[in-house]
N, CA, C and O atoms as a DFTB+ gen file, in Angstrom:
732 C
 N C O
     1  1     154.860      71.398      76.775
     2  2     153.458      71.384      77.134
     3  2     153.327      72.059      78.499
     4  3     154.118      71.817      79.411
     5  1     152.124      73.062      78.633
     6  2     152.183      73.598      79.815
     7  2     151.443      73.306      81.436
     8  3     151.393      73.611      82.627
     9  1     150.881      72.333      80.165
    10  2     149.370      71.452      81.223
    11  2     149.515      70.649      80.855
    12  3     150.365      70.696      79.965
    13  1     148.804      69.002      81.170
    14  2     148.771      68.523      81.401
    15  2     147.375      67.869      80.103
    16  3     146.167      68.089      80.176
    17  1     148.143      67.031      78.993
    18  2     147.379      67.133      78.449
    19  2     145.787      66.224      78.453
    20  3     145.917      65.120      78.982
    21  1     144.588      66.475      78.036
    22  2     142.996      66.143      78.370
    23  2     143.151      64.824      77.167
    24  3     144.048      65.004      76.343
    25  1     142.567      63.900      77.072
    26  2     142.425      62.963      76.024
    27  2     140.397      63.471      75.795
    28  3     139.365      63.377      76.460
    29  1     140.769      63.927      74.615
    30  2     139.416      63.941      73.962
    31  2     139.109      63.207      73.571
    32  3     137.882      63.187      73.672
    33  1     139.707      61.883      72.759
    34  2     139.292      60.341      72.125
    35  2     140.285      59.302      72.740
    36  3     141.186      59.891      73.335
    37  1     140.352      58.531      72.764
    38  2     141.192      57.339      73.038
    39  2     140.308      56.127      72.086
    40  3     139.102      56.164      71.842
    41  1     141.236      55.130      71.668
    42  2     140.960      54.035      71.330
    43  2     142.272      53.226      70.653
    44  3     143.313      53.726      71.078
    45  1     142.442      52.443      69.993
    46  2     143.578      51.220      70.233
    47  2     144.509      51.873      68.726
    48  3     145.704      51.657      68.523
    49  1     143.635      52.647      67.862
    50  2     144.831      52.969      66.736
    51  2     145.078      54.429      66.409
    52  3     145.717      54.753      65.408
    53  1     144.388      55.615      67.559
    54  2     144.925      56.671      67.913
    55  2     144.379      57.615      69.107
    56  3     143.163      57.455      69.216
    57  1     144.656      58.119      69.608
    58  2     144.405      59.442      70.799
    59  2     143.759      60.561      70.597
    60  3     144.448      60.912      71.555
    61  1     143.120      61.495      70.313
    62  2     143.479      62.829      70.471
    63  2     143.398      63.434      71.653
    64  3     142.370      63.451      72.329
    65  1     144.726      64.093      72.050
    66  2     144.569      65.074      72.891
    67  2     144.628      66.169      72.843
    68  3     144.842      66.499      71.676
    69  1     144.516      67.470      73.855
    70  2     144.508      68.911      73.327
    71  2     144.908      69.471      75.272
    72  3     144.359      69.194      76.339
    73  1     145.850      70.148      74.981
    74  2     146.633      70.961      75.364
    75  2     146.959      72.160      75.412
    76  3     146.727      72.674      74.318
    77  1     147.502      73.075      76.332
    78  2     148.735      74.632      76.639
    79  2     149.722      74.356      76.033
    80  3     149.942      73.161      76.230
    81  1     150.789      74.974      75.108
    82  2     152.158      74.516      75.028
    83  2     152.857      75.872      74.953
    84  3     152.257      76.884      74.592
    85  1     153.970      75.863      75.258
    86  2     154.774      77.239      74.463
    87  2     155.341      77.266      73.793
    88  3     156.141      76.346      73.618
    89  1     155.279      78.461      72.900
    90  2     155.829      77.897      71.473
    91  2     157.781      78.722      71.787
    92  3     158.118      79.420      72.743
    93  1     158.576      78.312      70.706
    94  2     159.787      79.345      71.402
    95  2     160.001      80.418      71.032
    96  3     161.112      80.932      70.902
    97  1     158.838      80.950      70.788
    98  2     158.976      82.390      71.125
    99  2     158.154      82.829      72.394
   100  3     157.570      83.912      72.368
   101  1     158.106      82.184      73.275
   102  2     157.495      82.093      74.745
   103  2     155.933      82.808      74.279
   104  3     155.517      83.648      75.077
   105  1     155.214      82.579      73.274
   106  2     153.970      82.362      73.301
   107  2     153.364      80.641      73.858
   108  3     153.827      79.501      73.903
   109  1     152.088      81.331      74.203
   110  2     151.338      80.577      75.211
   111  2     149.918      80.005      73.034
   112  3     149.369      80.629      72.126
   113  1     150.119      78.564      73.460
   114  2     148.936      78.104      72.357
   115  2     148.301      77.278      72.979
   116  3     148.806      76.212      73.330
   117  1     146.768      77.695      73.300
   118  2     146.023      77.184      73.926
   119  2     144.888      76.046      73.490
   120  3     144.325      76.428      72.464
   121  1     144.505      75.077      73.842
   122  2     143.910      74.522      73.327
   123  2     144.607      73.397      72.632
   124  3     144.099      72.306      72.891
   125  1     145.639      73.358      71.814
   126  2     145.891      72.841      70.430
   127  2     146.003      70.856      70.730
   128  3     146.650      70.157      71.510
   129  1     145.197      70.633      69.855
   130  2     144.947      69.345      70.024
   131  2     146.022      68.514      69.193
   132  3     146.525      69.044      68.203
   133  1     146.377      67.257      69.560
   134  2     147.287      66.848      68.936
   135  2     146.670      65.104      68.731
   136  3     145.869      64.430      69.379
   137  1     147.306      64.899      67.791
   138  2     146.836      63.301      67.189
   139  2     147.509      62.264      67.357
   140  3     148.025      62.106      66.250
   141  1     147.809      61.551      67.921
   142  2     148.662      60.794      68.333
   143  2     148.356      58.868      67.858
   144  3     147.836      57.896      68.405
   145  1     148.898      59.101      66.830
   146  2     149.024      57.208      66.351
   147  2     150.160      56.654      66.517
   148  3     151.149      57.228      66.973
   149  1     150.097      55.310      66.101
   150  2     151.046      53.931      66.984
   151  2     152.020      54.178      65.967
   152  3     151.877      55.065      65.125
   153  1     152.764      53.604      66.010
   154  2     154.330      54.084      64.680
   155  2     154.211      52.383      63.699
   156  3     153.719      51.388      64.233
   157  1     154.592      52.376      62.696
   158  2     154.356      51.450      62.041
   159  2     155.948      51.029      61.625
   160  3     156.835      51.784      62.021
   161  1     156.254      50.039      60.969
   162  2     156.993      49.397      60.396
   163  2     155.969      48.997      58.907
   164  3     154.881      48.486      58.641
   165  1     157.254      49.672      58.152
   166  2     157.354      49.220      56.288
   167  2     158.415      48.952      56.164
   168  3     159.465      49.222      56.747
   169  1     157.967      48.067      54.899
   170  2     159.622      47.995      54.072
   171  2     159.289      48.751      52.701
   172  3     158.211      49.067      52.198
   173  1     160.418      48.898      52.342
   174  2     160.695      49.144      50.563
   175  2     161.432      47.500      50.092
   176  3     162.473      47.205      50.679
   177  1     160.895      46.539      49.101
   178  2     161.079      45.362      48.596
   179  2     161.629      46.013      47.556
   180  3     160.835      46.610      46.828
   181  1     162.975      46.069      47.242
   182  2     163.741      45.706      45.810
   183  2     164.474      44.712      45.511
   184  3     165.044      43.928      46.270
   185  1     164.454      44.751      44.361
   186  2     165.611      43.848      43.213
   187  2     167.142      43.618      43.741
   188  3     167.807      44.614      44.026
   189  1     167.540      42.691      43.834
   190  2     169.092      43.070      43.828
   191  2     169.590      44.150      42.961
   192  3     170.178      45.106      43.468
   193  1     169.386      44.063      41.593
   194  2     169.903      45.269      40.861
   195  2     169.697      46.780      41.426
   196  3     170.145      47.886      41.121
   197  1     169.186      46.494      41.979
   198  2     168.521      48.086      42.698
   199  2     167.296      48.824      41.001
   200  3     166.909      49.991      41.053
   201  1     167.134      48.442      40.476
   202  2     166.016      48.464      39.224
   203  2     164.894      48.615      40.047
   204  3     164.786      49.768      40.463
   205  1     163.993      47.819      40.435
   206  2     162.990      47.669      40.736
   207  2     162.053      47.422      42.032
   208  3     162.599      46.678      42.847
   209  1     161.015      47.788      42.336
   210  2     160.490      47.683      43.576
   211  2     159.103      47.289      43.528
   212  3     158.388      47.413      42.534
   213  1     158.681      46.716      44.854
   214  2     157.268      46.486      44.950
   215  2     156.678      47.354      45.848
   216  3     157.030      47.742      46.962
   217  1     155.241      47.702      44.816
   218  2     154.487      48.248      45.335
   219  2     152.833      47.504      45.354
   220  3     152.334      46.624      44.653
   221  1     152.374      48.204      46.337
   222  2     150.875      47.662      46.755
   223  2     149.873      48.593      46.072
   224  3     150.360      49.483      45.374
   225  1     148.303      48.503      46.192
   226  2     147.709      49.261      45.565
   227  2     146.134      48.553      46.710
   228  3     145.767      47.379      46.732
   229  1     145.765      49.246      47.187
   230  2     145.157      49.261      48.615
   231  2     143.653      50.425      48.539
   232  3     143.687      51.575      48.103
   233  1     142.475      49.732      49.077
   234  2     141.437      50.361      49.216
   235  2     141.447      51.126      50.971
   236  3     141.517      50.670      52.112
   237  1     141.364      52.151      50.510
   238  2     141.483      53.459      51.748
   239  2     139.402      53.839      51.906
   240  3     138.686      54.593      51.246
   241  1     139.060      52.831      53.159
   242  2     137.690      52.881      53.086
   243  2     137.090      54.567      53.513
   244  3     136.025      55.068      53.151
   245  1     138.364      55.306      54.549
   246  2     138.083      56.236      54.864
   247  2     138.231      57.571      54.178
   248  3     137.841      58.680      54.545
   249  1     138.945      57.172      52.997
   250  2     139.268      58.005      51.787
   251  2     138.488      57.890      50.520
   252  3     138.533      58.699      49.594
   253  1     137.763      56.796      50.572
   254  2     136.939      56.102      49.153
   255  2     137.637      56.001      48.119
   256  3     137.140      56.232      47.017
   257  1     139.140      55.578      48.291
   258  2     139.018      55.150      47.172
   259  2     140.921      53.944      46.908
   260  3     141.259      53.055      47.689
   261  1     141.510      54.261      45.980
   262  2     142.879      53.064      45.999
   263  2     143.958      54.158      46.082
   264  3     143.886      55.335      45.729
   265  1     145.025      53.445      46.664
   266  2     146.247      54.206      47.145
   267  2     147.406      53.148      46.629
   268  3     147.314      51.927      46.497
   269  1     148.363      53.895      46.418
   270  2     149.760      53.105      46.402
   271  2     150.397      52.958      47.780
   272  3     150.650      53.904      48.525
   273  1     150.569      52.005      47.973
   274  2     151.032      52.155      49.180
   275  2     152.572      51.188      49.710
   276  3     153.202      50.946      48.681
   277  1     153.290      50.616      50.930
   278  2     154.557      49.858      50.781
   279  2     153.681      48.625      51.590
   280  3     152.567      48.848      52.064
   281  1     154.418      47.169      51.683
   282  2     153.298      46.530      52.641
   283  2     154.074      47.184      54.607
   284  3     154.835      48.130      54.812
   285  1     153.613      46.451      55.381
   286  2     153.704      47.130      56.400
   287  2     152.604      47.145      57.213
   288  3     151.599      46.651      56.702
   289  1     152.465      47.681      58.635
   290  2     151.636      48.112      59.678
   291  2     152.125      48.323      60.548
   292  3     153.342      48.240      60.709
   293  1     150.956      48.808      61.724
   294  2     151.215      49.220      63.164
   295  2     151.916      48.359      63.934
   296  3     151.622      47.169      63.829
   297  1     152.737      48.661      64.650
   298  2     153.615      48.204      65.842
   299  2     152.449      47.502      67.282
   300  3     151.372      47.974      67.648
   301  1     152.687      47.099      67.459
   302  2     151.680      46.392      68.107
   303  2     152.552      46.557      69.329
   304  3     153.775      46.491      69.208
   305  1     151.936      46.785      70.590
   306  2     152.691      46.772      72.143
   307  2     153.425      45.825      72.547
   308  3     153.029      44.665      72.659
   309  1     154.470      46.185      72.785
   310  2     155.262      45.157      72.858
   311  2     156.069      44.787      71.770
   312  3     157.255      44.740      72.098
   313  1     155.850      44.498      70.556
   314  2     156.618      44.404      69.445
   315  2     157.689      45.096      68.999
   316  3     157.662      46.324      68.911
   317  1     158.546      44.500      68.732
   318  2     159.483      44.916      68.185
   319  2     159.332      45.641      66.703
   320  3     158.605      44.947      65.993
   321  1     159.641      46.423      66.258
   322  2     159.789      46.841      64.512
   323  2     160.105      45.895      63.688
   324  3     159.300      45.765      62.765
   325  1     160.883      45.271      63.688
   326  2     161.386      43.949      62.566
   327  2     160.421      43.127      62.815
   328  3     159.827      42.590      61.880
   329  1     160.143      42.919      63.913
   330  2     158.949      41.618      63.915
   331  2     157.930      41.893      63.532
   332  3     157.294      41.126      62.809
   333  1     157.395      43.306      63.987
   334  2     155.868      43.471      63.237
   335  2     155.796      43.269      61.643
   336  3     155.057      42.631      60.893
   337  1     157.007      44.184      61.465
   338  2     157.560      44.004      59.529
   339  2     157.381      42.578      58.990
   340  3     156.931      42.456      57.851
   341  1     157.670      41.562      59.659
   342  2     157.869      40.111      59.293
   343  2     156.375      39.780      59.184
   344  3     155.941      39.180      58.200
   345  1     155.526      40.203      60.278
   346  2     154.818      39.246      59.972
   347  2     153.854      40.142      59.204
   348  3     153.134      39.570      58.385
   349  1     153.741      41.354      59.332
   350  2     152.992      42.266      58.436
   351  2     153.342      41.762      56.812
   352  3     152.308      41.530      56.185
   353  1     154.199      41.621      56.285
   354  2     154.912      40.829      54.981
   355  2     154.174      39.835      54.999
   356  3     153.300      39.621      54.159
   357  1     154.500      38.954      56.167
   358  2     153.655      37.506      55.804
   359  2     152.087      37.398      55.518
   360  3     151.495      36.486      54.940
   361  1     151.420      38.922      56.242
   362  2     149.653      38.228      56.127
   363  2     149.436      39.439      54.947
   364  3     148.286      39.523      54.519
   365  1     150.339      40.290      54.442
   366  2     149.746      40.932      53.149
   367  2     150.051      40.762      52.089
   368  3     149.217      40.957      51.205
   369  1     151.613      40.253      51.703
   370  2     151.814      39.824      50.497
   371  2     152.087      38.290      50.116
   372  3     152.158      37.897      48.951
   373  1     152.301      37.076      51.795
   374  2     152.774      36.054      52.096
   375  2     154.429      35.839      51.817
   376  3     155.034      34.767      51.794
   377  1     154.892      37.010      51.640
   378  2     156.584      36.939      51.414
   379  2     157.365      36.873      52.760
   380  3     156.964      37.502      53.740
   381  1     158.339      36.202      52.789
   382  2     159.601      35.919      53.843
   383  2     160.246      36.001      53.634
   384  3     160.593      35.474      52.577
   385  1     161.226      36.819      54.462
   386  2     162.449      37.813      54.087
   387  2     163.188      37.577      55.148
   388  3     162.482      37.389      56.138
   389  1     164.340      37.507      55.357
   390  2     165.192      37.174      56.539
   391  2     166.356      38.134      56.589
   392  3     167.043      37.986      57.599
   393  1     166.745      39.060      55.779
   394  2     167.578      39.739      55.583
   395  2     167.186      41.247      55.084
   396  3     167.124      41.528      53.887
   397  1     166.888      42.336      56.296
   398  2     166.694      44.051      56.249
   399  2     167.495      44.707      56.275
   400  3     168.300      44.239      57.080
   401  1     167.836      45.561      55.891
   402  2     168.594      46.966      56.240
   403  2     167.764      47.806      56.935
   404  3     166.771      48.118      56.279
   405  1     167.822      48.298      58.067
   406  2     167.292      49.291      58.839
   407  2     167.637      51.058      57.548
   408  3     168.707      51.557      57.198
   409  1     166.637      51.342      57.324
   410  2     167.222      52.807      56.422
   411  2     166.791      53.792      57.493
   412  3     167.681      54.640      57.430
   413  1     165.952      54.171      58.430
   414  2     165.499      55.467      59.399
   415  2     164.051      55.037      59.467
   416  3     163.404      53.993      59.377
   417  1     163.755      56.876      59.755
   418  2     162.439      56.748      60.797
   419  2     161.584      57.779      59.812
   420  3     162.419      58.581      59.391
   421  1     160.582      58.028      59.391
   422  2     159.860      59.105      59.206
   423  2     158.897      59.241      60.030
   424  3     158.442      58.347      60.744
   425  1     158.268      61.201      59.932
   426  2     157.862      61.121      60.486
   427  2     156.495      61.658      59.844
   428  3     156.613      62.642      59.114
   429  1     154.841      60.974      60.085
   430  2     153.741      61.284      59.304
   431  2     153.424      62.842      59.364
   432  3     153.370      63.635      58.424
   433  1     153.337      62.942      59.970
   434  2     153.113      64.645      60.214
   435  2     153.420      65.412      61.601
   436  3     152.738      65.378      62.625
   437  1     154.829      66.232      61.331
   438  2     155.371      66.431      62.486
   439  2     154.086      67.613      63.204
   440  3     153.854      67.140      64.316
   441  1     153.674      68.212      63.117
   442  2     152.913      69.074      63.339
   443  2     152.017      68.032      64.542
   444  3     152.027      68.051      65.773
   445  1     151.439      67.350      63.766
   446  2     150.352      66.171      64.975
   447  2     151.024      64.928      65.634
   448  3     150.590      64.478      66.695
   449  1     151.740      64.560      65.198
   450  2     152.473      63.385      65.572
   451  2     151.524      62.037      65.098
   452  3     150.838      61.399      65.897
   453  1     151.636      61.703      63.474
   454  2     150.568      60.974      63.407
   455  2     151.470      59.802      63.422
   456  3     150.965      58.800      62.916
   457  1     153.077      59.624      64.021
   458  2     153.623      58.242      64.035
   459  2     154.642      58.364      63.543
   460  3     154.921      59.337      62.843
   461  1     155.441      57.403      63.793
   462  2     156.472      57.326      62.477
   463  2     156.876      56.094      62.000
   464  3     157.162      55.247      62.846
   465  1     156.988      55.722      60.474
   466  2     157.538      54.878      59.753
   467  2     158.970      54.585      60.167
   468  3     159.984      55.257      59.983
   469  1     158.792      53.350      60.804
   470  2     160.187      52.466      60.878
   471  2     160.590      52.278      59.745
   472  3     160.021      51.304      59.251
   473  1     161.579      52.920      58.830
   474  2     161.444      51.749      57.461
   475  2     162.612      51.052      57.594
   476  3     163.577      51.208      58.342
   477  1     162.285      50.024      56.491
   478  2     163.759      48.919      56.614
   479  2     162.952      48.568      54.949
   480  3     161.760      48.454      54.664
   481  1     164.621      48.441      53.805
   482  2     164.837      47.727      53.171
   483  2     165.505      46.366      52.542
   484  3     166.720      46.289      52.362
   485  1     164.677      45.392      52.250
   486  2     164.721      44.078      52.077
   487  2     164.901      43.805      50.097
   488  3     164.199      44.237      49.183
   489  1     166.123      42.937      50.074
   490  2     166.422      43.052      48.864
   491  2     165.707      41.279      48.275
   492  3     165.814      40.285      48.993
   493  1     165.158      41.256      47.158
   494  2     164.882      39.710      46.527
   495  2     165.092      39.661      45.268
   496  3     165.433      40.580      44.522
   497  1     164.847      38.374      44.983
   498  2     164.922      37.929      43.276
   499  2     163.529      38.108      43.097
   500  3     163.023      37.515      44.050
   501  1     162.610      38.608      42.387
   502  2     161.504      38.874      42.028
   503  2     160.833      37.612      41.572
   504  3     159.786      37.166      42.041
   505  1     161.688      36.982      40.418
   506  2     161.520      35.777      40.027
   507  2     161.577      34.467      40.679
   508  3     161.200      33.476      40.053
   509  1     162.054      34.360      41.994
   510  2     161.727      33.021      43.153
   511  2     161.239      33.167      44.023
   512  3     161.386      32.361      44.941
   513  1     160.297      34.437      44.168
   514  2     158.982      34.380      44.779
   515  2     158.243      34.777      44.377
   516  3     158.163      35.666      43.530
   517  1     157.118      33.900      45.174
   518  2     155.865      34.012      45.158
   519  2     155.163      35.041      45.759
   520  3     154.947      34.899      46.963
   521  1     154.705      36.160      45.156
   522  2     153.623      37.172      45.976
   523  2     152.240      36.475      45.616
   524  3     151.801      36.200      44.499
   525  1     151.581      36.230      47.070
   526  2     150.356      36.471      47.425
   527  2     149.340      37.302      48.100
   528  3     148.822      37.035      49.184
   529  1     149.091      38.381      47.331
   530  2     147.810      39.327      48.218
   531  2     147.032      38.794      48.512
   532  3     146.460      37.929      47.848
   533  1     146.688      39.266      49.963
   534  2     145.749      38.772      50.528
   535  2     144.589      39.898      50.659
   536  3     145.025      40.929      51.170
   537  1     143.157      39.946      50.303
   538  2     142.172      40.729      50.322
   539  2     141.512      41.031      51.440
   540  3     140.623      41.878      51.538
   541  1     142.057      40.153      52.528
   542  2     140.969      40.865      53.661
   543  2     142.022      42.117      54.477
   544  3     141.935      42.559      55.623
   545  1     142.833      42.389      53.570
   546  2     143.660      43.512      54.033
   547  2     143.036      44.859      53.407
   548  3     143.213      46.035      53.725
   549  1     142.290      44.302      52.461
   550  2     141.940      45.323      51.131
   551  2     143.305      45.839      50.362
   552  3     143.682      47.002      50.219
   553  1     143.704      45.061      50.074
   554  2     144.668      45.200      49.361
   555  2     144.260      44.684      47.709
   556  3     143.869      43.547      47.445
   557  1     144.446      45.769      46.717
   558  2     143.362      45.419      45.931
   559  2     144.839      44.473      44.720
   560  3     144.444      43.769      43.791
   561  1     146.196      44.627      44.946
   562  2     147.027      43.905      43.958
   563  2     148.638      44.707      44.141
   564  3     149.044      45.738      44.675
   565  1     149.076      43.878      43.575
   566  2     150.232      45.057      43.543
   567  2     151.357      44.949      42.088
   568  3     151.189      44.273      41.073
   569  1     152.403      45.783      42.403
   570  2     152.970      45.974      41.038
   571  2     154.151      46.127      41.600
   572  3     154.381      46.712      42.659
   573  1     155.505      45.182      40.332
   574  2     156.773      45.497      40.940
   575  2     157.029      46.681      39.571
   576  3     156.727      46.504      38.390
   577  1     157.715      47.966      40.231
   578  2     157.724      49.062      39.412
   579  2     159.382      49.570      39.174
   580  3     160.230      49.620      40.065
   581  1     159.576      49.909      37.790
   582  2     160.790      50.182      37.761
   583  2     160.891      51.513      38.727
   584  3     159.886      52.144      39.054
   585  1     162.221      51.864      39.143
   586  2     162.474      53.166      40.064
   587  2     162.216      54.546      39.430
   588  3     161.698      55.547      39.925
   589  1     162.848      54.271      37.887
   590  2     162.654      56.041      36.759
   591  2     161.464      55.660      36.583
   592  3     160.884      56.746      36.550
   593  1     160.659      54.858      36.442
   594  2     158.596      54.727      35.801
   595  2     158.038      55.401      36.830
   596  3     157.188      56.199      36.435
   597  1     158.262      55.377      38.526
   598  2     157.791      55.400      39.242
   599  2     157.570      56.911      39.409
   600  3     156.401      57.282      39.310
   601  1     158.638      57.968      39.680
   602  2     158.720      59.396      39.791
   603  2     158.788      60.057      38.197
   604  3     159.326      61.131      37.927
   605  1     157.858      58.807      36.848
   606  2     157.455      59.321      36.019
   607  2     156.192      60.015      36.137
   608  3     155.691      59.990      37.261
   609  1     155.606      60.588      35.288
   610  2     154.691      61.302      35.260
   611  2     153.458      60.277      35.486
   612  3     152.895      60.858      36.414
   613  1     152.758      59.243      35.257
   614  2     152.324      57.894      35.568
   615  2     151.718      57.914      36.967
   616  3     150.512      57.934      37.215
   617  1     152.679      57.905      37.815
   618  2     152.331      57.913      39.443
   619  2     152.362      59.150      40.209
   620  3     152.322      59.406      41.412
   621  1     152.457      59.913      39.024
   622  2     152.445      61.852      39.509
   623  2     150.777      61.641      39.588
   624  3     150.093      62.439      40.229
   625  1     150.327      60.774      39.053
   626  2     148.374      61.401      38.727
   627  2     147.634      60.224      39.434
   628  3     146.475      59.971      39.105
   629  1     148.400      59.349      40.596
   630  2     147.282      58.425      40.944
   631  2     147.748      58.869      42.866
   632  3     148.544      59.770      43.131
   633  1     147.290      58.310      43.570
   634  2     147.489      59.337      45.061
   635  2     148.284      58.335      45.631
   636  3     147.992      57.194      45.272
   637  1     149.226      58.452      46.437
   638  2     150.160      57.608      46.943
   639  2     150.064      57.673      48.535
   640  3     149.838      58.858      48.781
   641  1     150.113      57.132      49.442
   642  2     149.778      56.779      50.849
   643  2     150.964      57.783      51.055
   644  3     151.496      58.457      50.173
   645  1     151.282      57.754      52.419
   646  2     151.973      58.983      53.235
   647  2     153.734      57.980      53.175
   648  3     154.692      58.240      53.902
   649  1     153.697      57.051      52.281
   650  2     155.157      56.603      51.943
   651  2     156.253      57.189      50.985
   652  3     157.407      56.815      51.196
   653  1     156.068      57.899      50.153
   654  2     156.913      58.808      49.670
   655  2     158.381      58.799      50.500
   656  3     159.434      58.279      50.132
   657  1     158.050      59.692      51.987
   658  2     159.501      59.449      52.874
   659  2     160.548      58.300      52.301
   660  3     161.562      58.386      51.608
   661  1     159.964      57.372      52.800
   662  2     160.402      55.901      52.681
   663  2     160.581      55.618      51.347
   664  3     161.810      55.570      51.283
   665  1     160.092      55.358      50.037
   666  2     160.691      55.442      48.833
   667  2     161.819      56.172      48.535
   668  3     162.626      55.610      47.794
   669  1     162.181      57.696      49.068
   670  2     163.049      58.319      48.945
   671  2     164.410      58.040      49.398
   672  3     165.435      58.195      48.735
   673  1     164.268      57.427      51.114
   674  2     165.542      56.727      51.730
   675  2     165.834      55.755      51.144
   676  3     167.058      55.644      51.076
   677  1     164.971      54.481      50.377
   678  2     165.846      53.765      50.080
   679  2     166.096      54.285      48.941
   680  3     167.295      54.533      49.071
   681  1     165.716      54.744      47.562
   682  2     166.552      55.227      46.251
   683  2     167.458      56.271      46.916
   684  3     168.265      56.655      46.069
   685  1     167.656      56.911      48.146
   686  2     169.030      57.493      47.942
   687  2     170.363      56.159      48.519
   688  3     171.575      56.031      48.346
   689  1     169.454      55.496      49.138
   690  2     170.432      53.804      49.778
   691  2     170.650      53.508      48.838
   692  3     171.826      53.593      48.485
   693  1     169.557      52.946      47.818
   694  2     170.201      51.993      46.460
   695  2     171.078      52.826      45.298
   696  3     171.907      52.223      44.617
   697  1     170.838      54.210      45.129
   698  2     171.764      54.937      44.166
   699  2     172.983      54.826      44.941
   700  3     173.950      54.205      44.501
   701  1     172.988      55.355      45.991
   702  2     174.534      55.242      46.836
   703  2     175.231      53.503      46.555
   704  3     176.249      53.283      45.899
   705  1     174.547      52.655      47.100
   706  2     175.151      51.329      46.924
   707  2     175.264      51.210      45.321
   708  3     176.473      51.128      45.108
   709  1     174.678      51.169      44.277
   710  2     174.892      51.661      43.312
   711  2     176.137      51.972      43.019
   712  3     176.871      50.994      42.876
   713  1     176.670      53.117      42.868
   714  2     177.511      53.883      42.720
   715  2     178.994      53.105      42.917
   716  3     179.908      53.084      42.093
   717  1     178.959      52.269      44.675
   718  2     180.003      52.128      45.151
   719  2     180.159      50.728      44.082
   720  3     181.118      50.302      43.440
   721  1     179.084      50.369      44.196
   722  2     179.338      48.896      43.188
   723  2     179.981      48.608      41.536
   724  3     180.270      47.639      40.835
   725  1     179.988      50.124      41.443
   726  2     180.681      50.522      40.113
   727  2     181.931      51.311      39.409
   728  3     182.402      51.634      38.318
   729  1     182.157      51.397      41.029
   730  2     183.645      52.132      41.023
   731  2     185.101      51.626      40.542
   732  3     186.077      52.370      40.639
């Protein structure tokens, strides 16, 4: 950055600012505004078998309309990633999980910096818990989905939140663990 960047918006769940930067080819880009949101923590919820996962299905008021989405939210100041994860779990689906795998980081759109997904996967018995959605999340229900149904043609035609990344790290985690478990 070559200046010093101006905040055109501020408020508690993103920034925009706009800026000089150089690019490396020692061009000068003037102006270019950048977006700046809080980084979130998700999980990916599977099966022990590595079979199956939960997914959410969520009203996007600023989009009009339902999304697939993982449960999860913003990092709150101060918070840690696992902790926001915990309790984000607890007020959207009421599940408790005590045991994550950290899988990486994505990032929403490197271009703006709209954040990045902490993800961590959490393994359960589907069958000794209890999911409860809770609606003042707008969370309109959710679905535990096999892994081949999912990157079937099925969820090719309904719009999926910016989690994709994160589905991908853990099916390459669970095919890998997979694998070793069958050697």
């Amino acid at each position: 950055m070559l200046s010093k960047p101006k905040y055109v918006y501020e408020s508690p769940w993103f920034n925009v600012t706009k800026g000089d930067y150089l690019t490396p080819k020692n061009e000068i880009v003037k102006d270019f505004h950048f977006i700046e949101t809080c980084n979130s923590a998700i999980a990916v919820i599977s099966d022990f078998n590595y079979e199956r996962f939960l997914i959410l299905k969520e009203y996007r008021p600023s989009l009009q309309g339902e999304f697939y989405t993982l449960p999860g939210g913003r990092i709150e100041e101060g918070e840690a990633p696992l902790a926001c994860l915990k309790r984000e779990l607890k007020e959207e689906t009421d599940i408790s999980c005590s045991d994550f795998i950290f899988l990486g980081k994505t990032i929403n759109n490197g271009n703006y910096h709209f954040g990045e997904d902490i993800v961590y996967l959490a393994l359960v018995n589907f069958e000794k818990i209890d999911i409860n959605v809770k609606n003042e999340e707008l969370i309109m229900g959710f679905e535990i989905v096999d892994w081949k149904t999912f990157f079937e043609k099925k969820y090719q035609e309904v719009r999926i939140s910016g989690v994709f990344s994160a589905l991908m790290l853990a099916y390459i985690y669970l095919t890998t663990q997979k694998s070793k478990n069958f050697r």
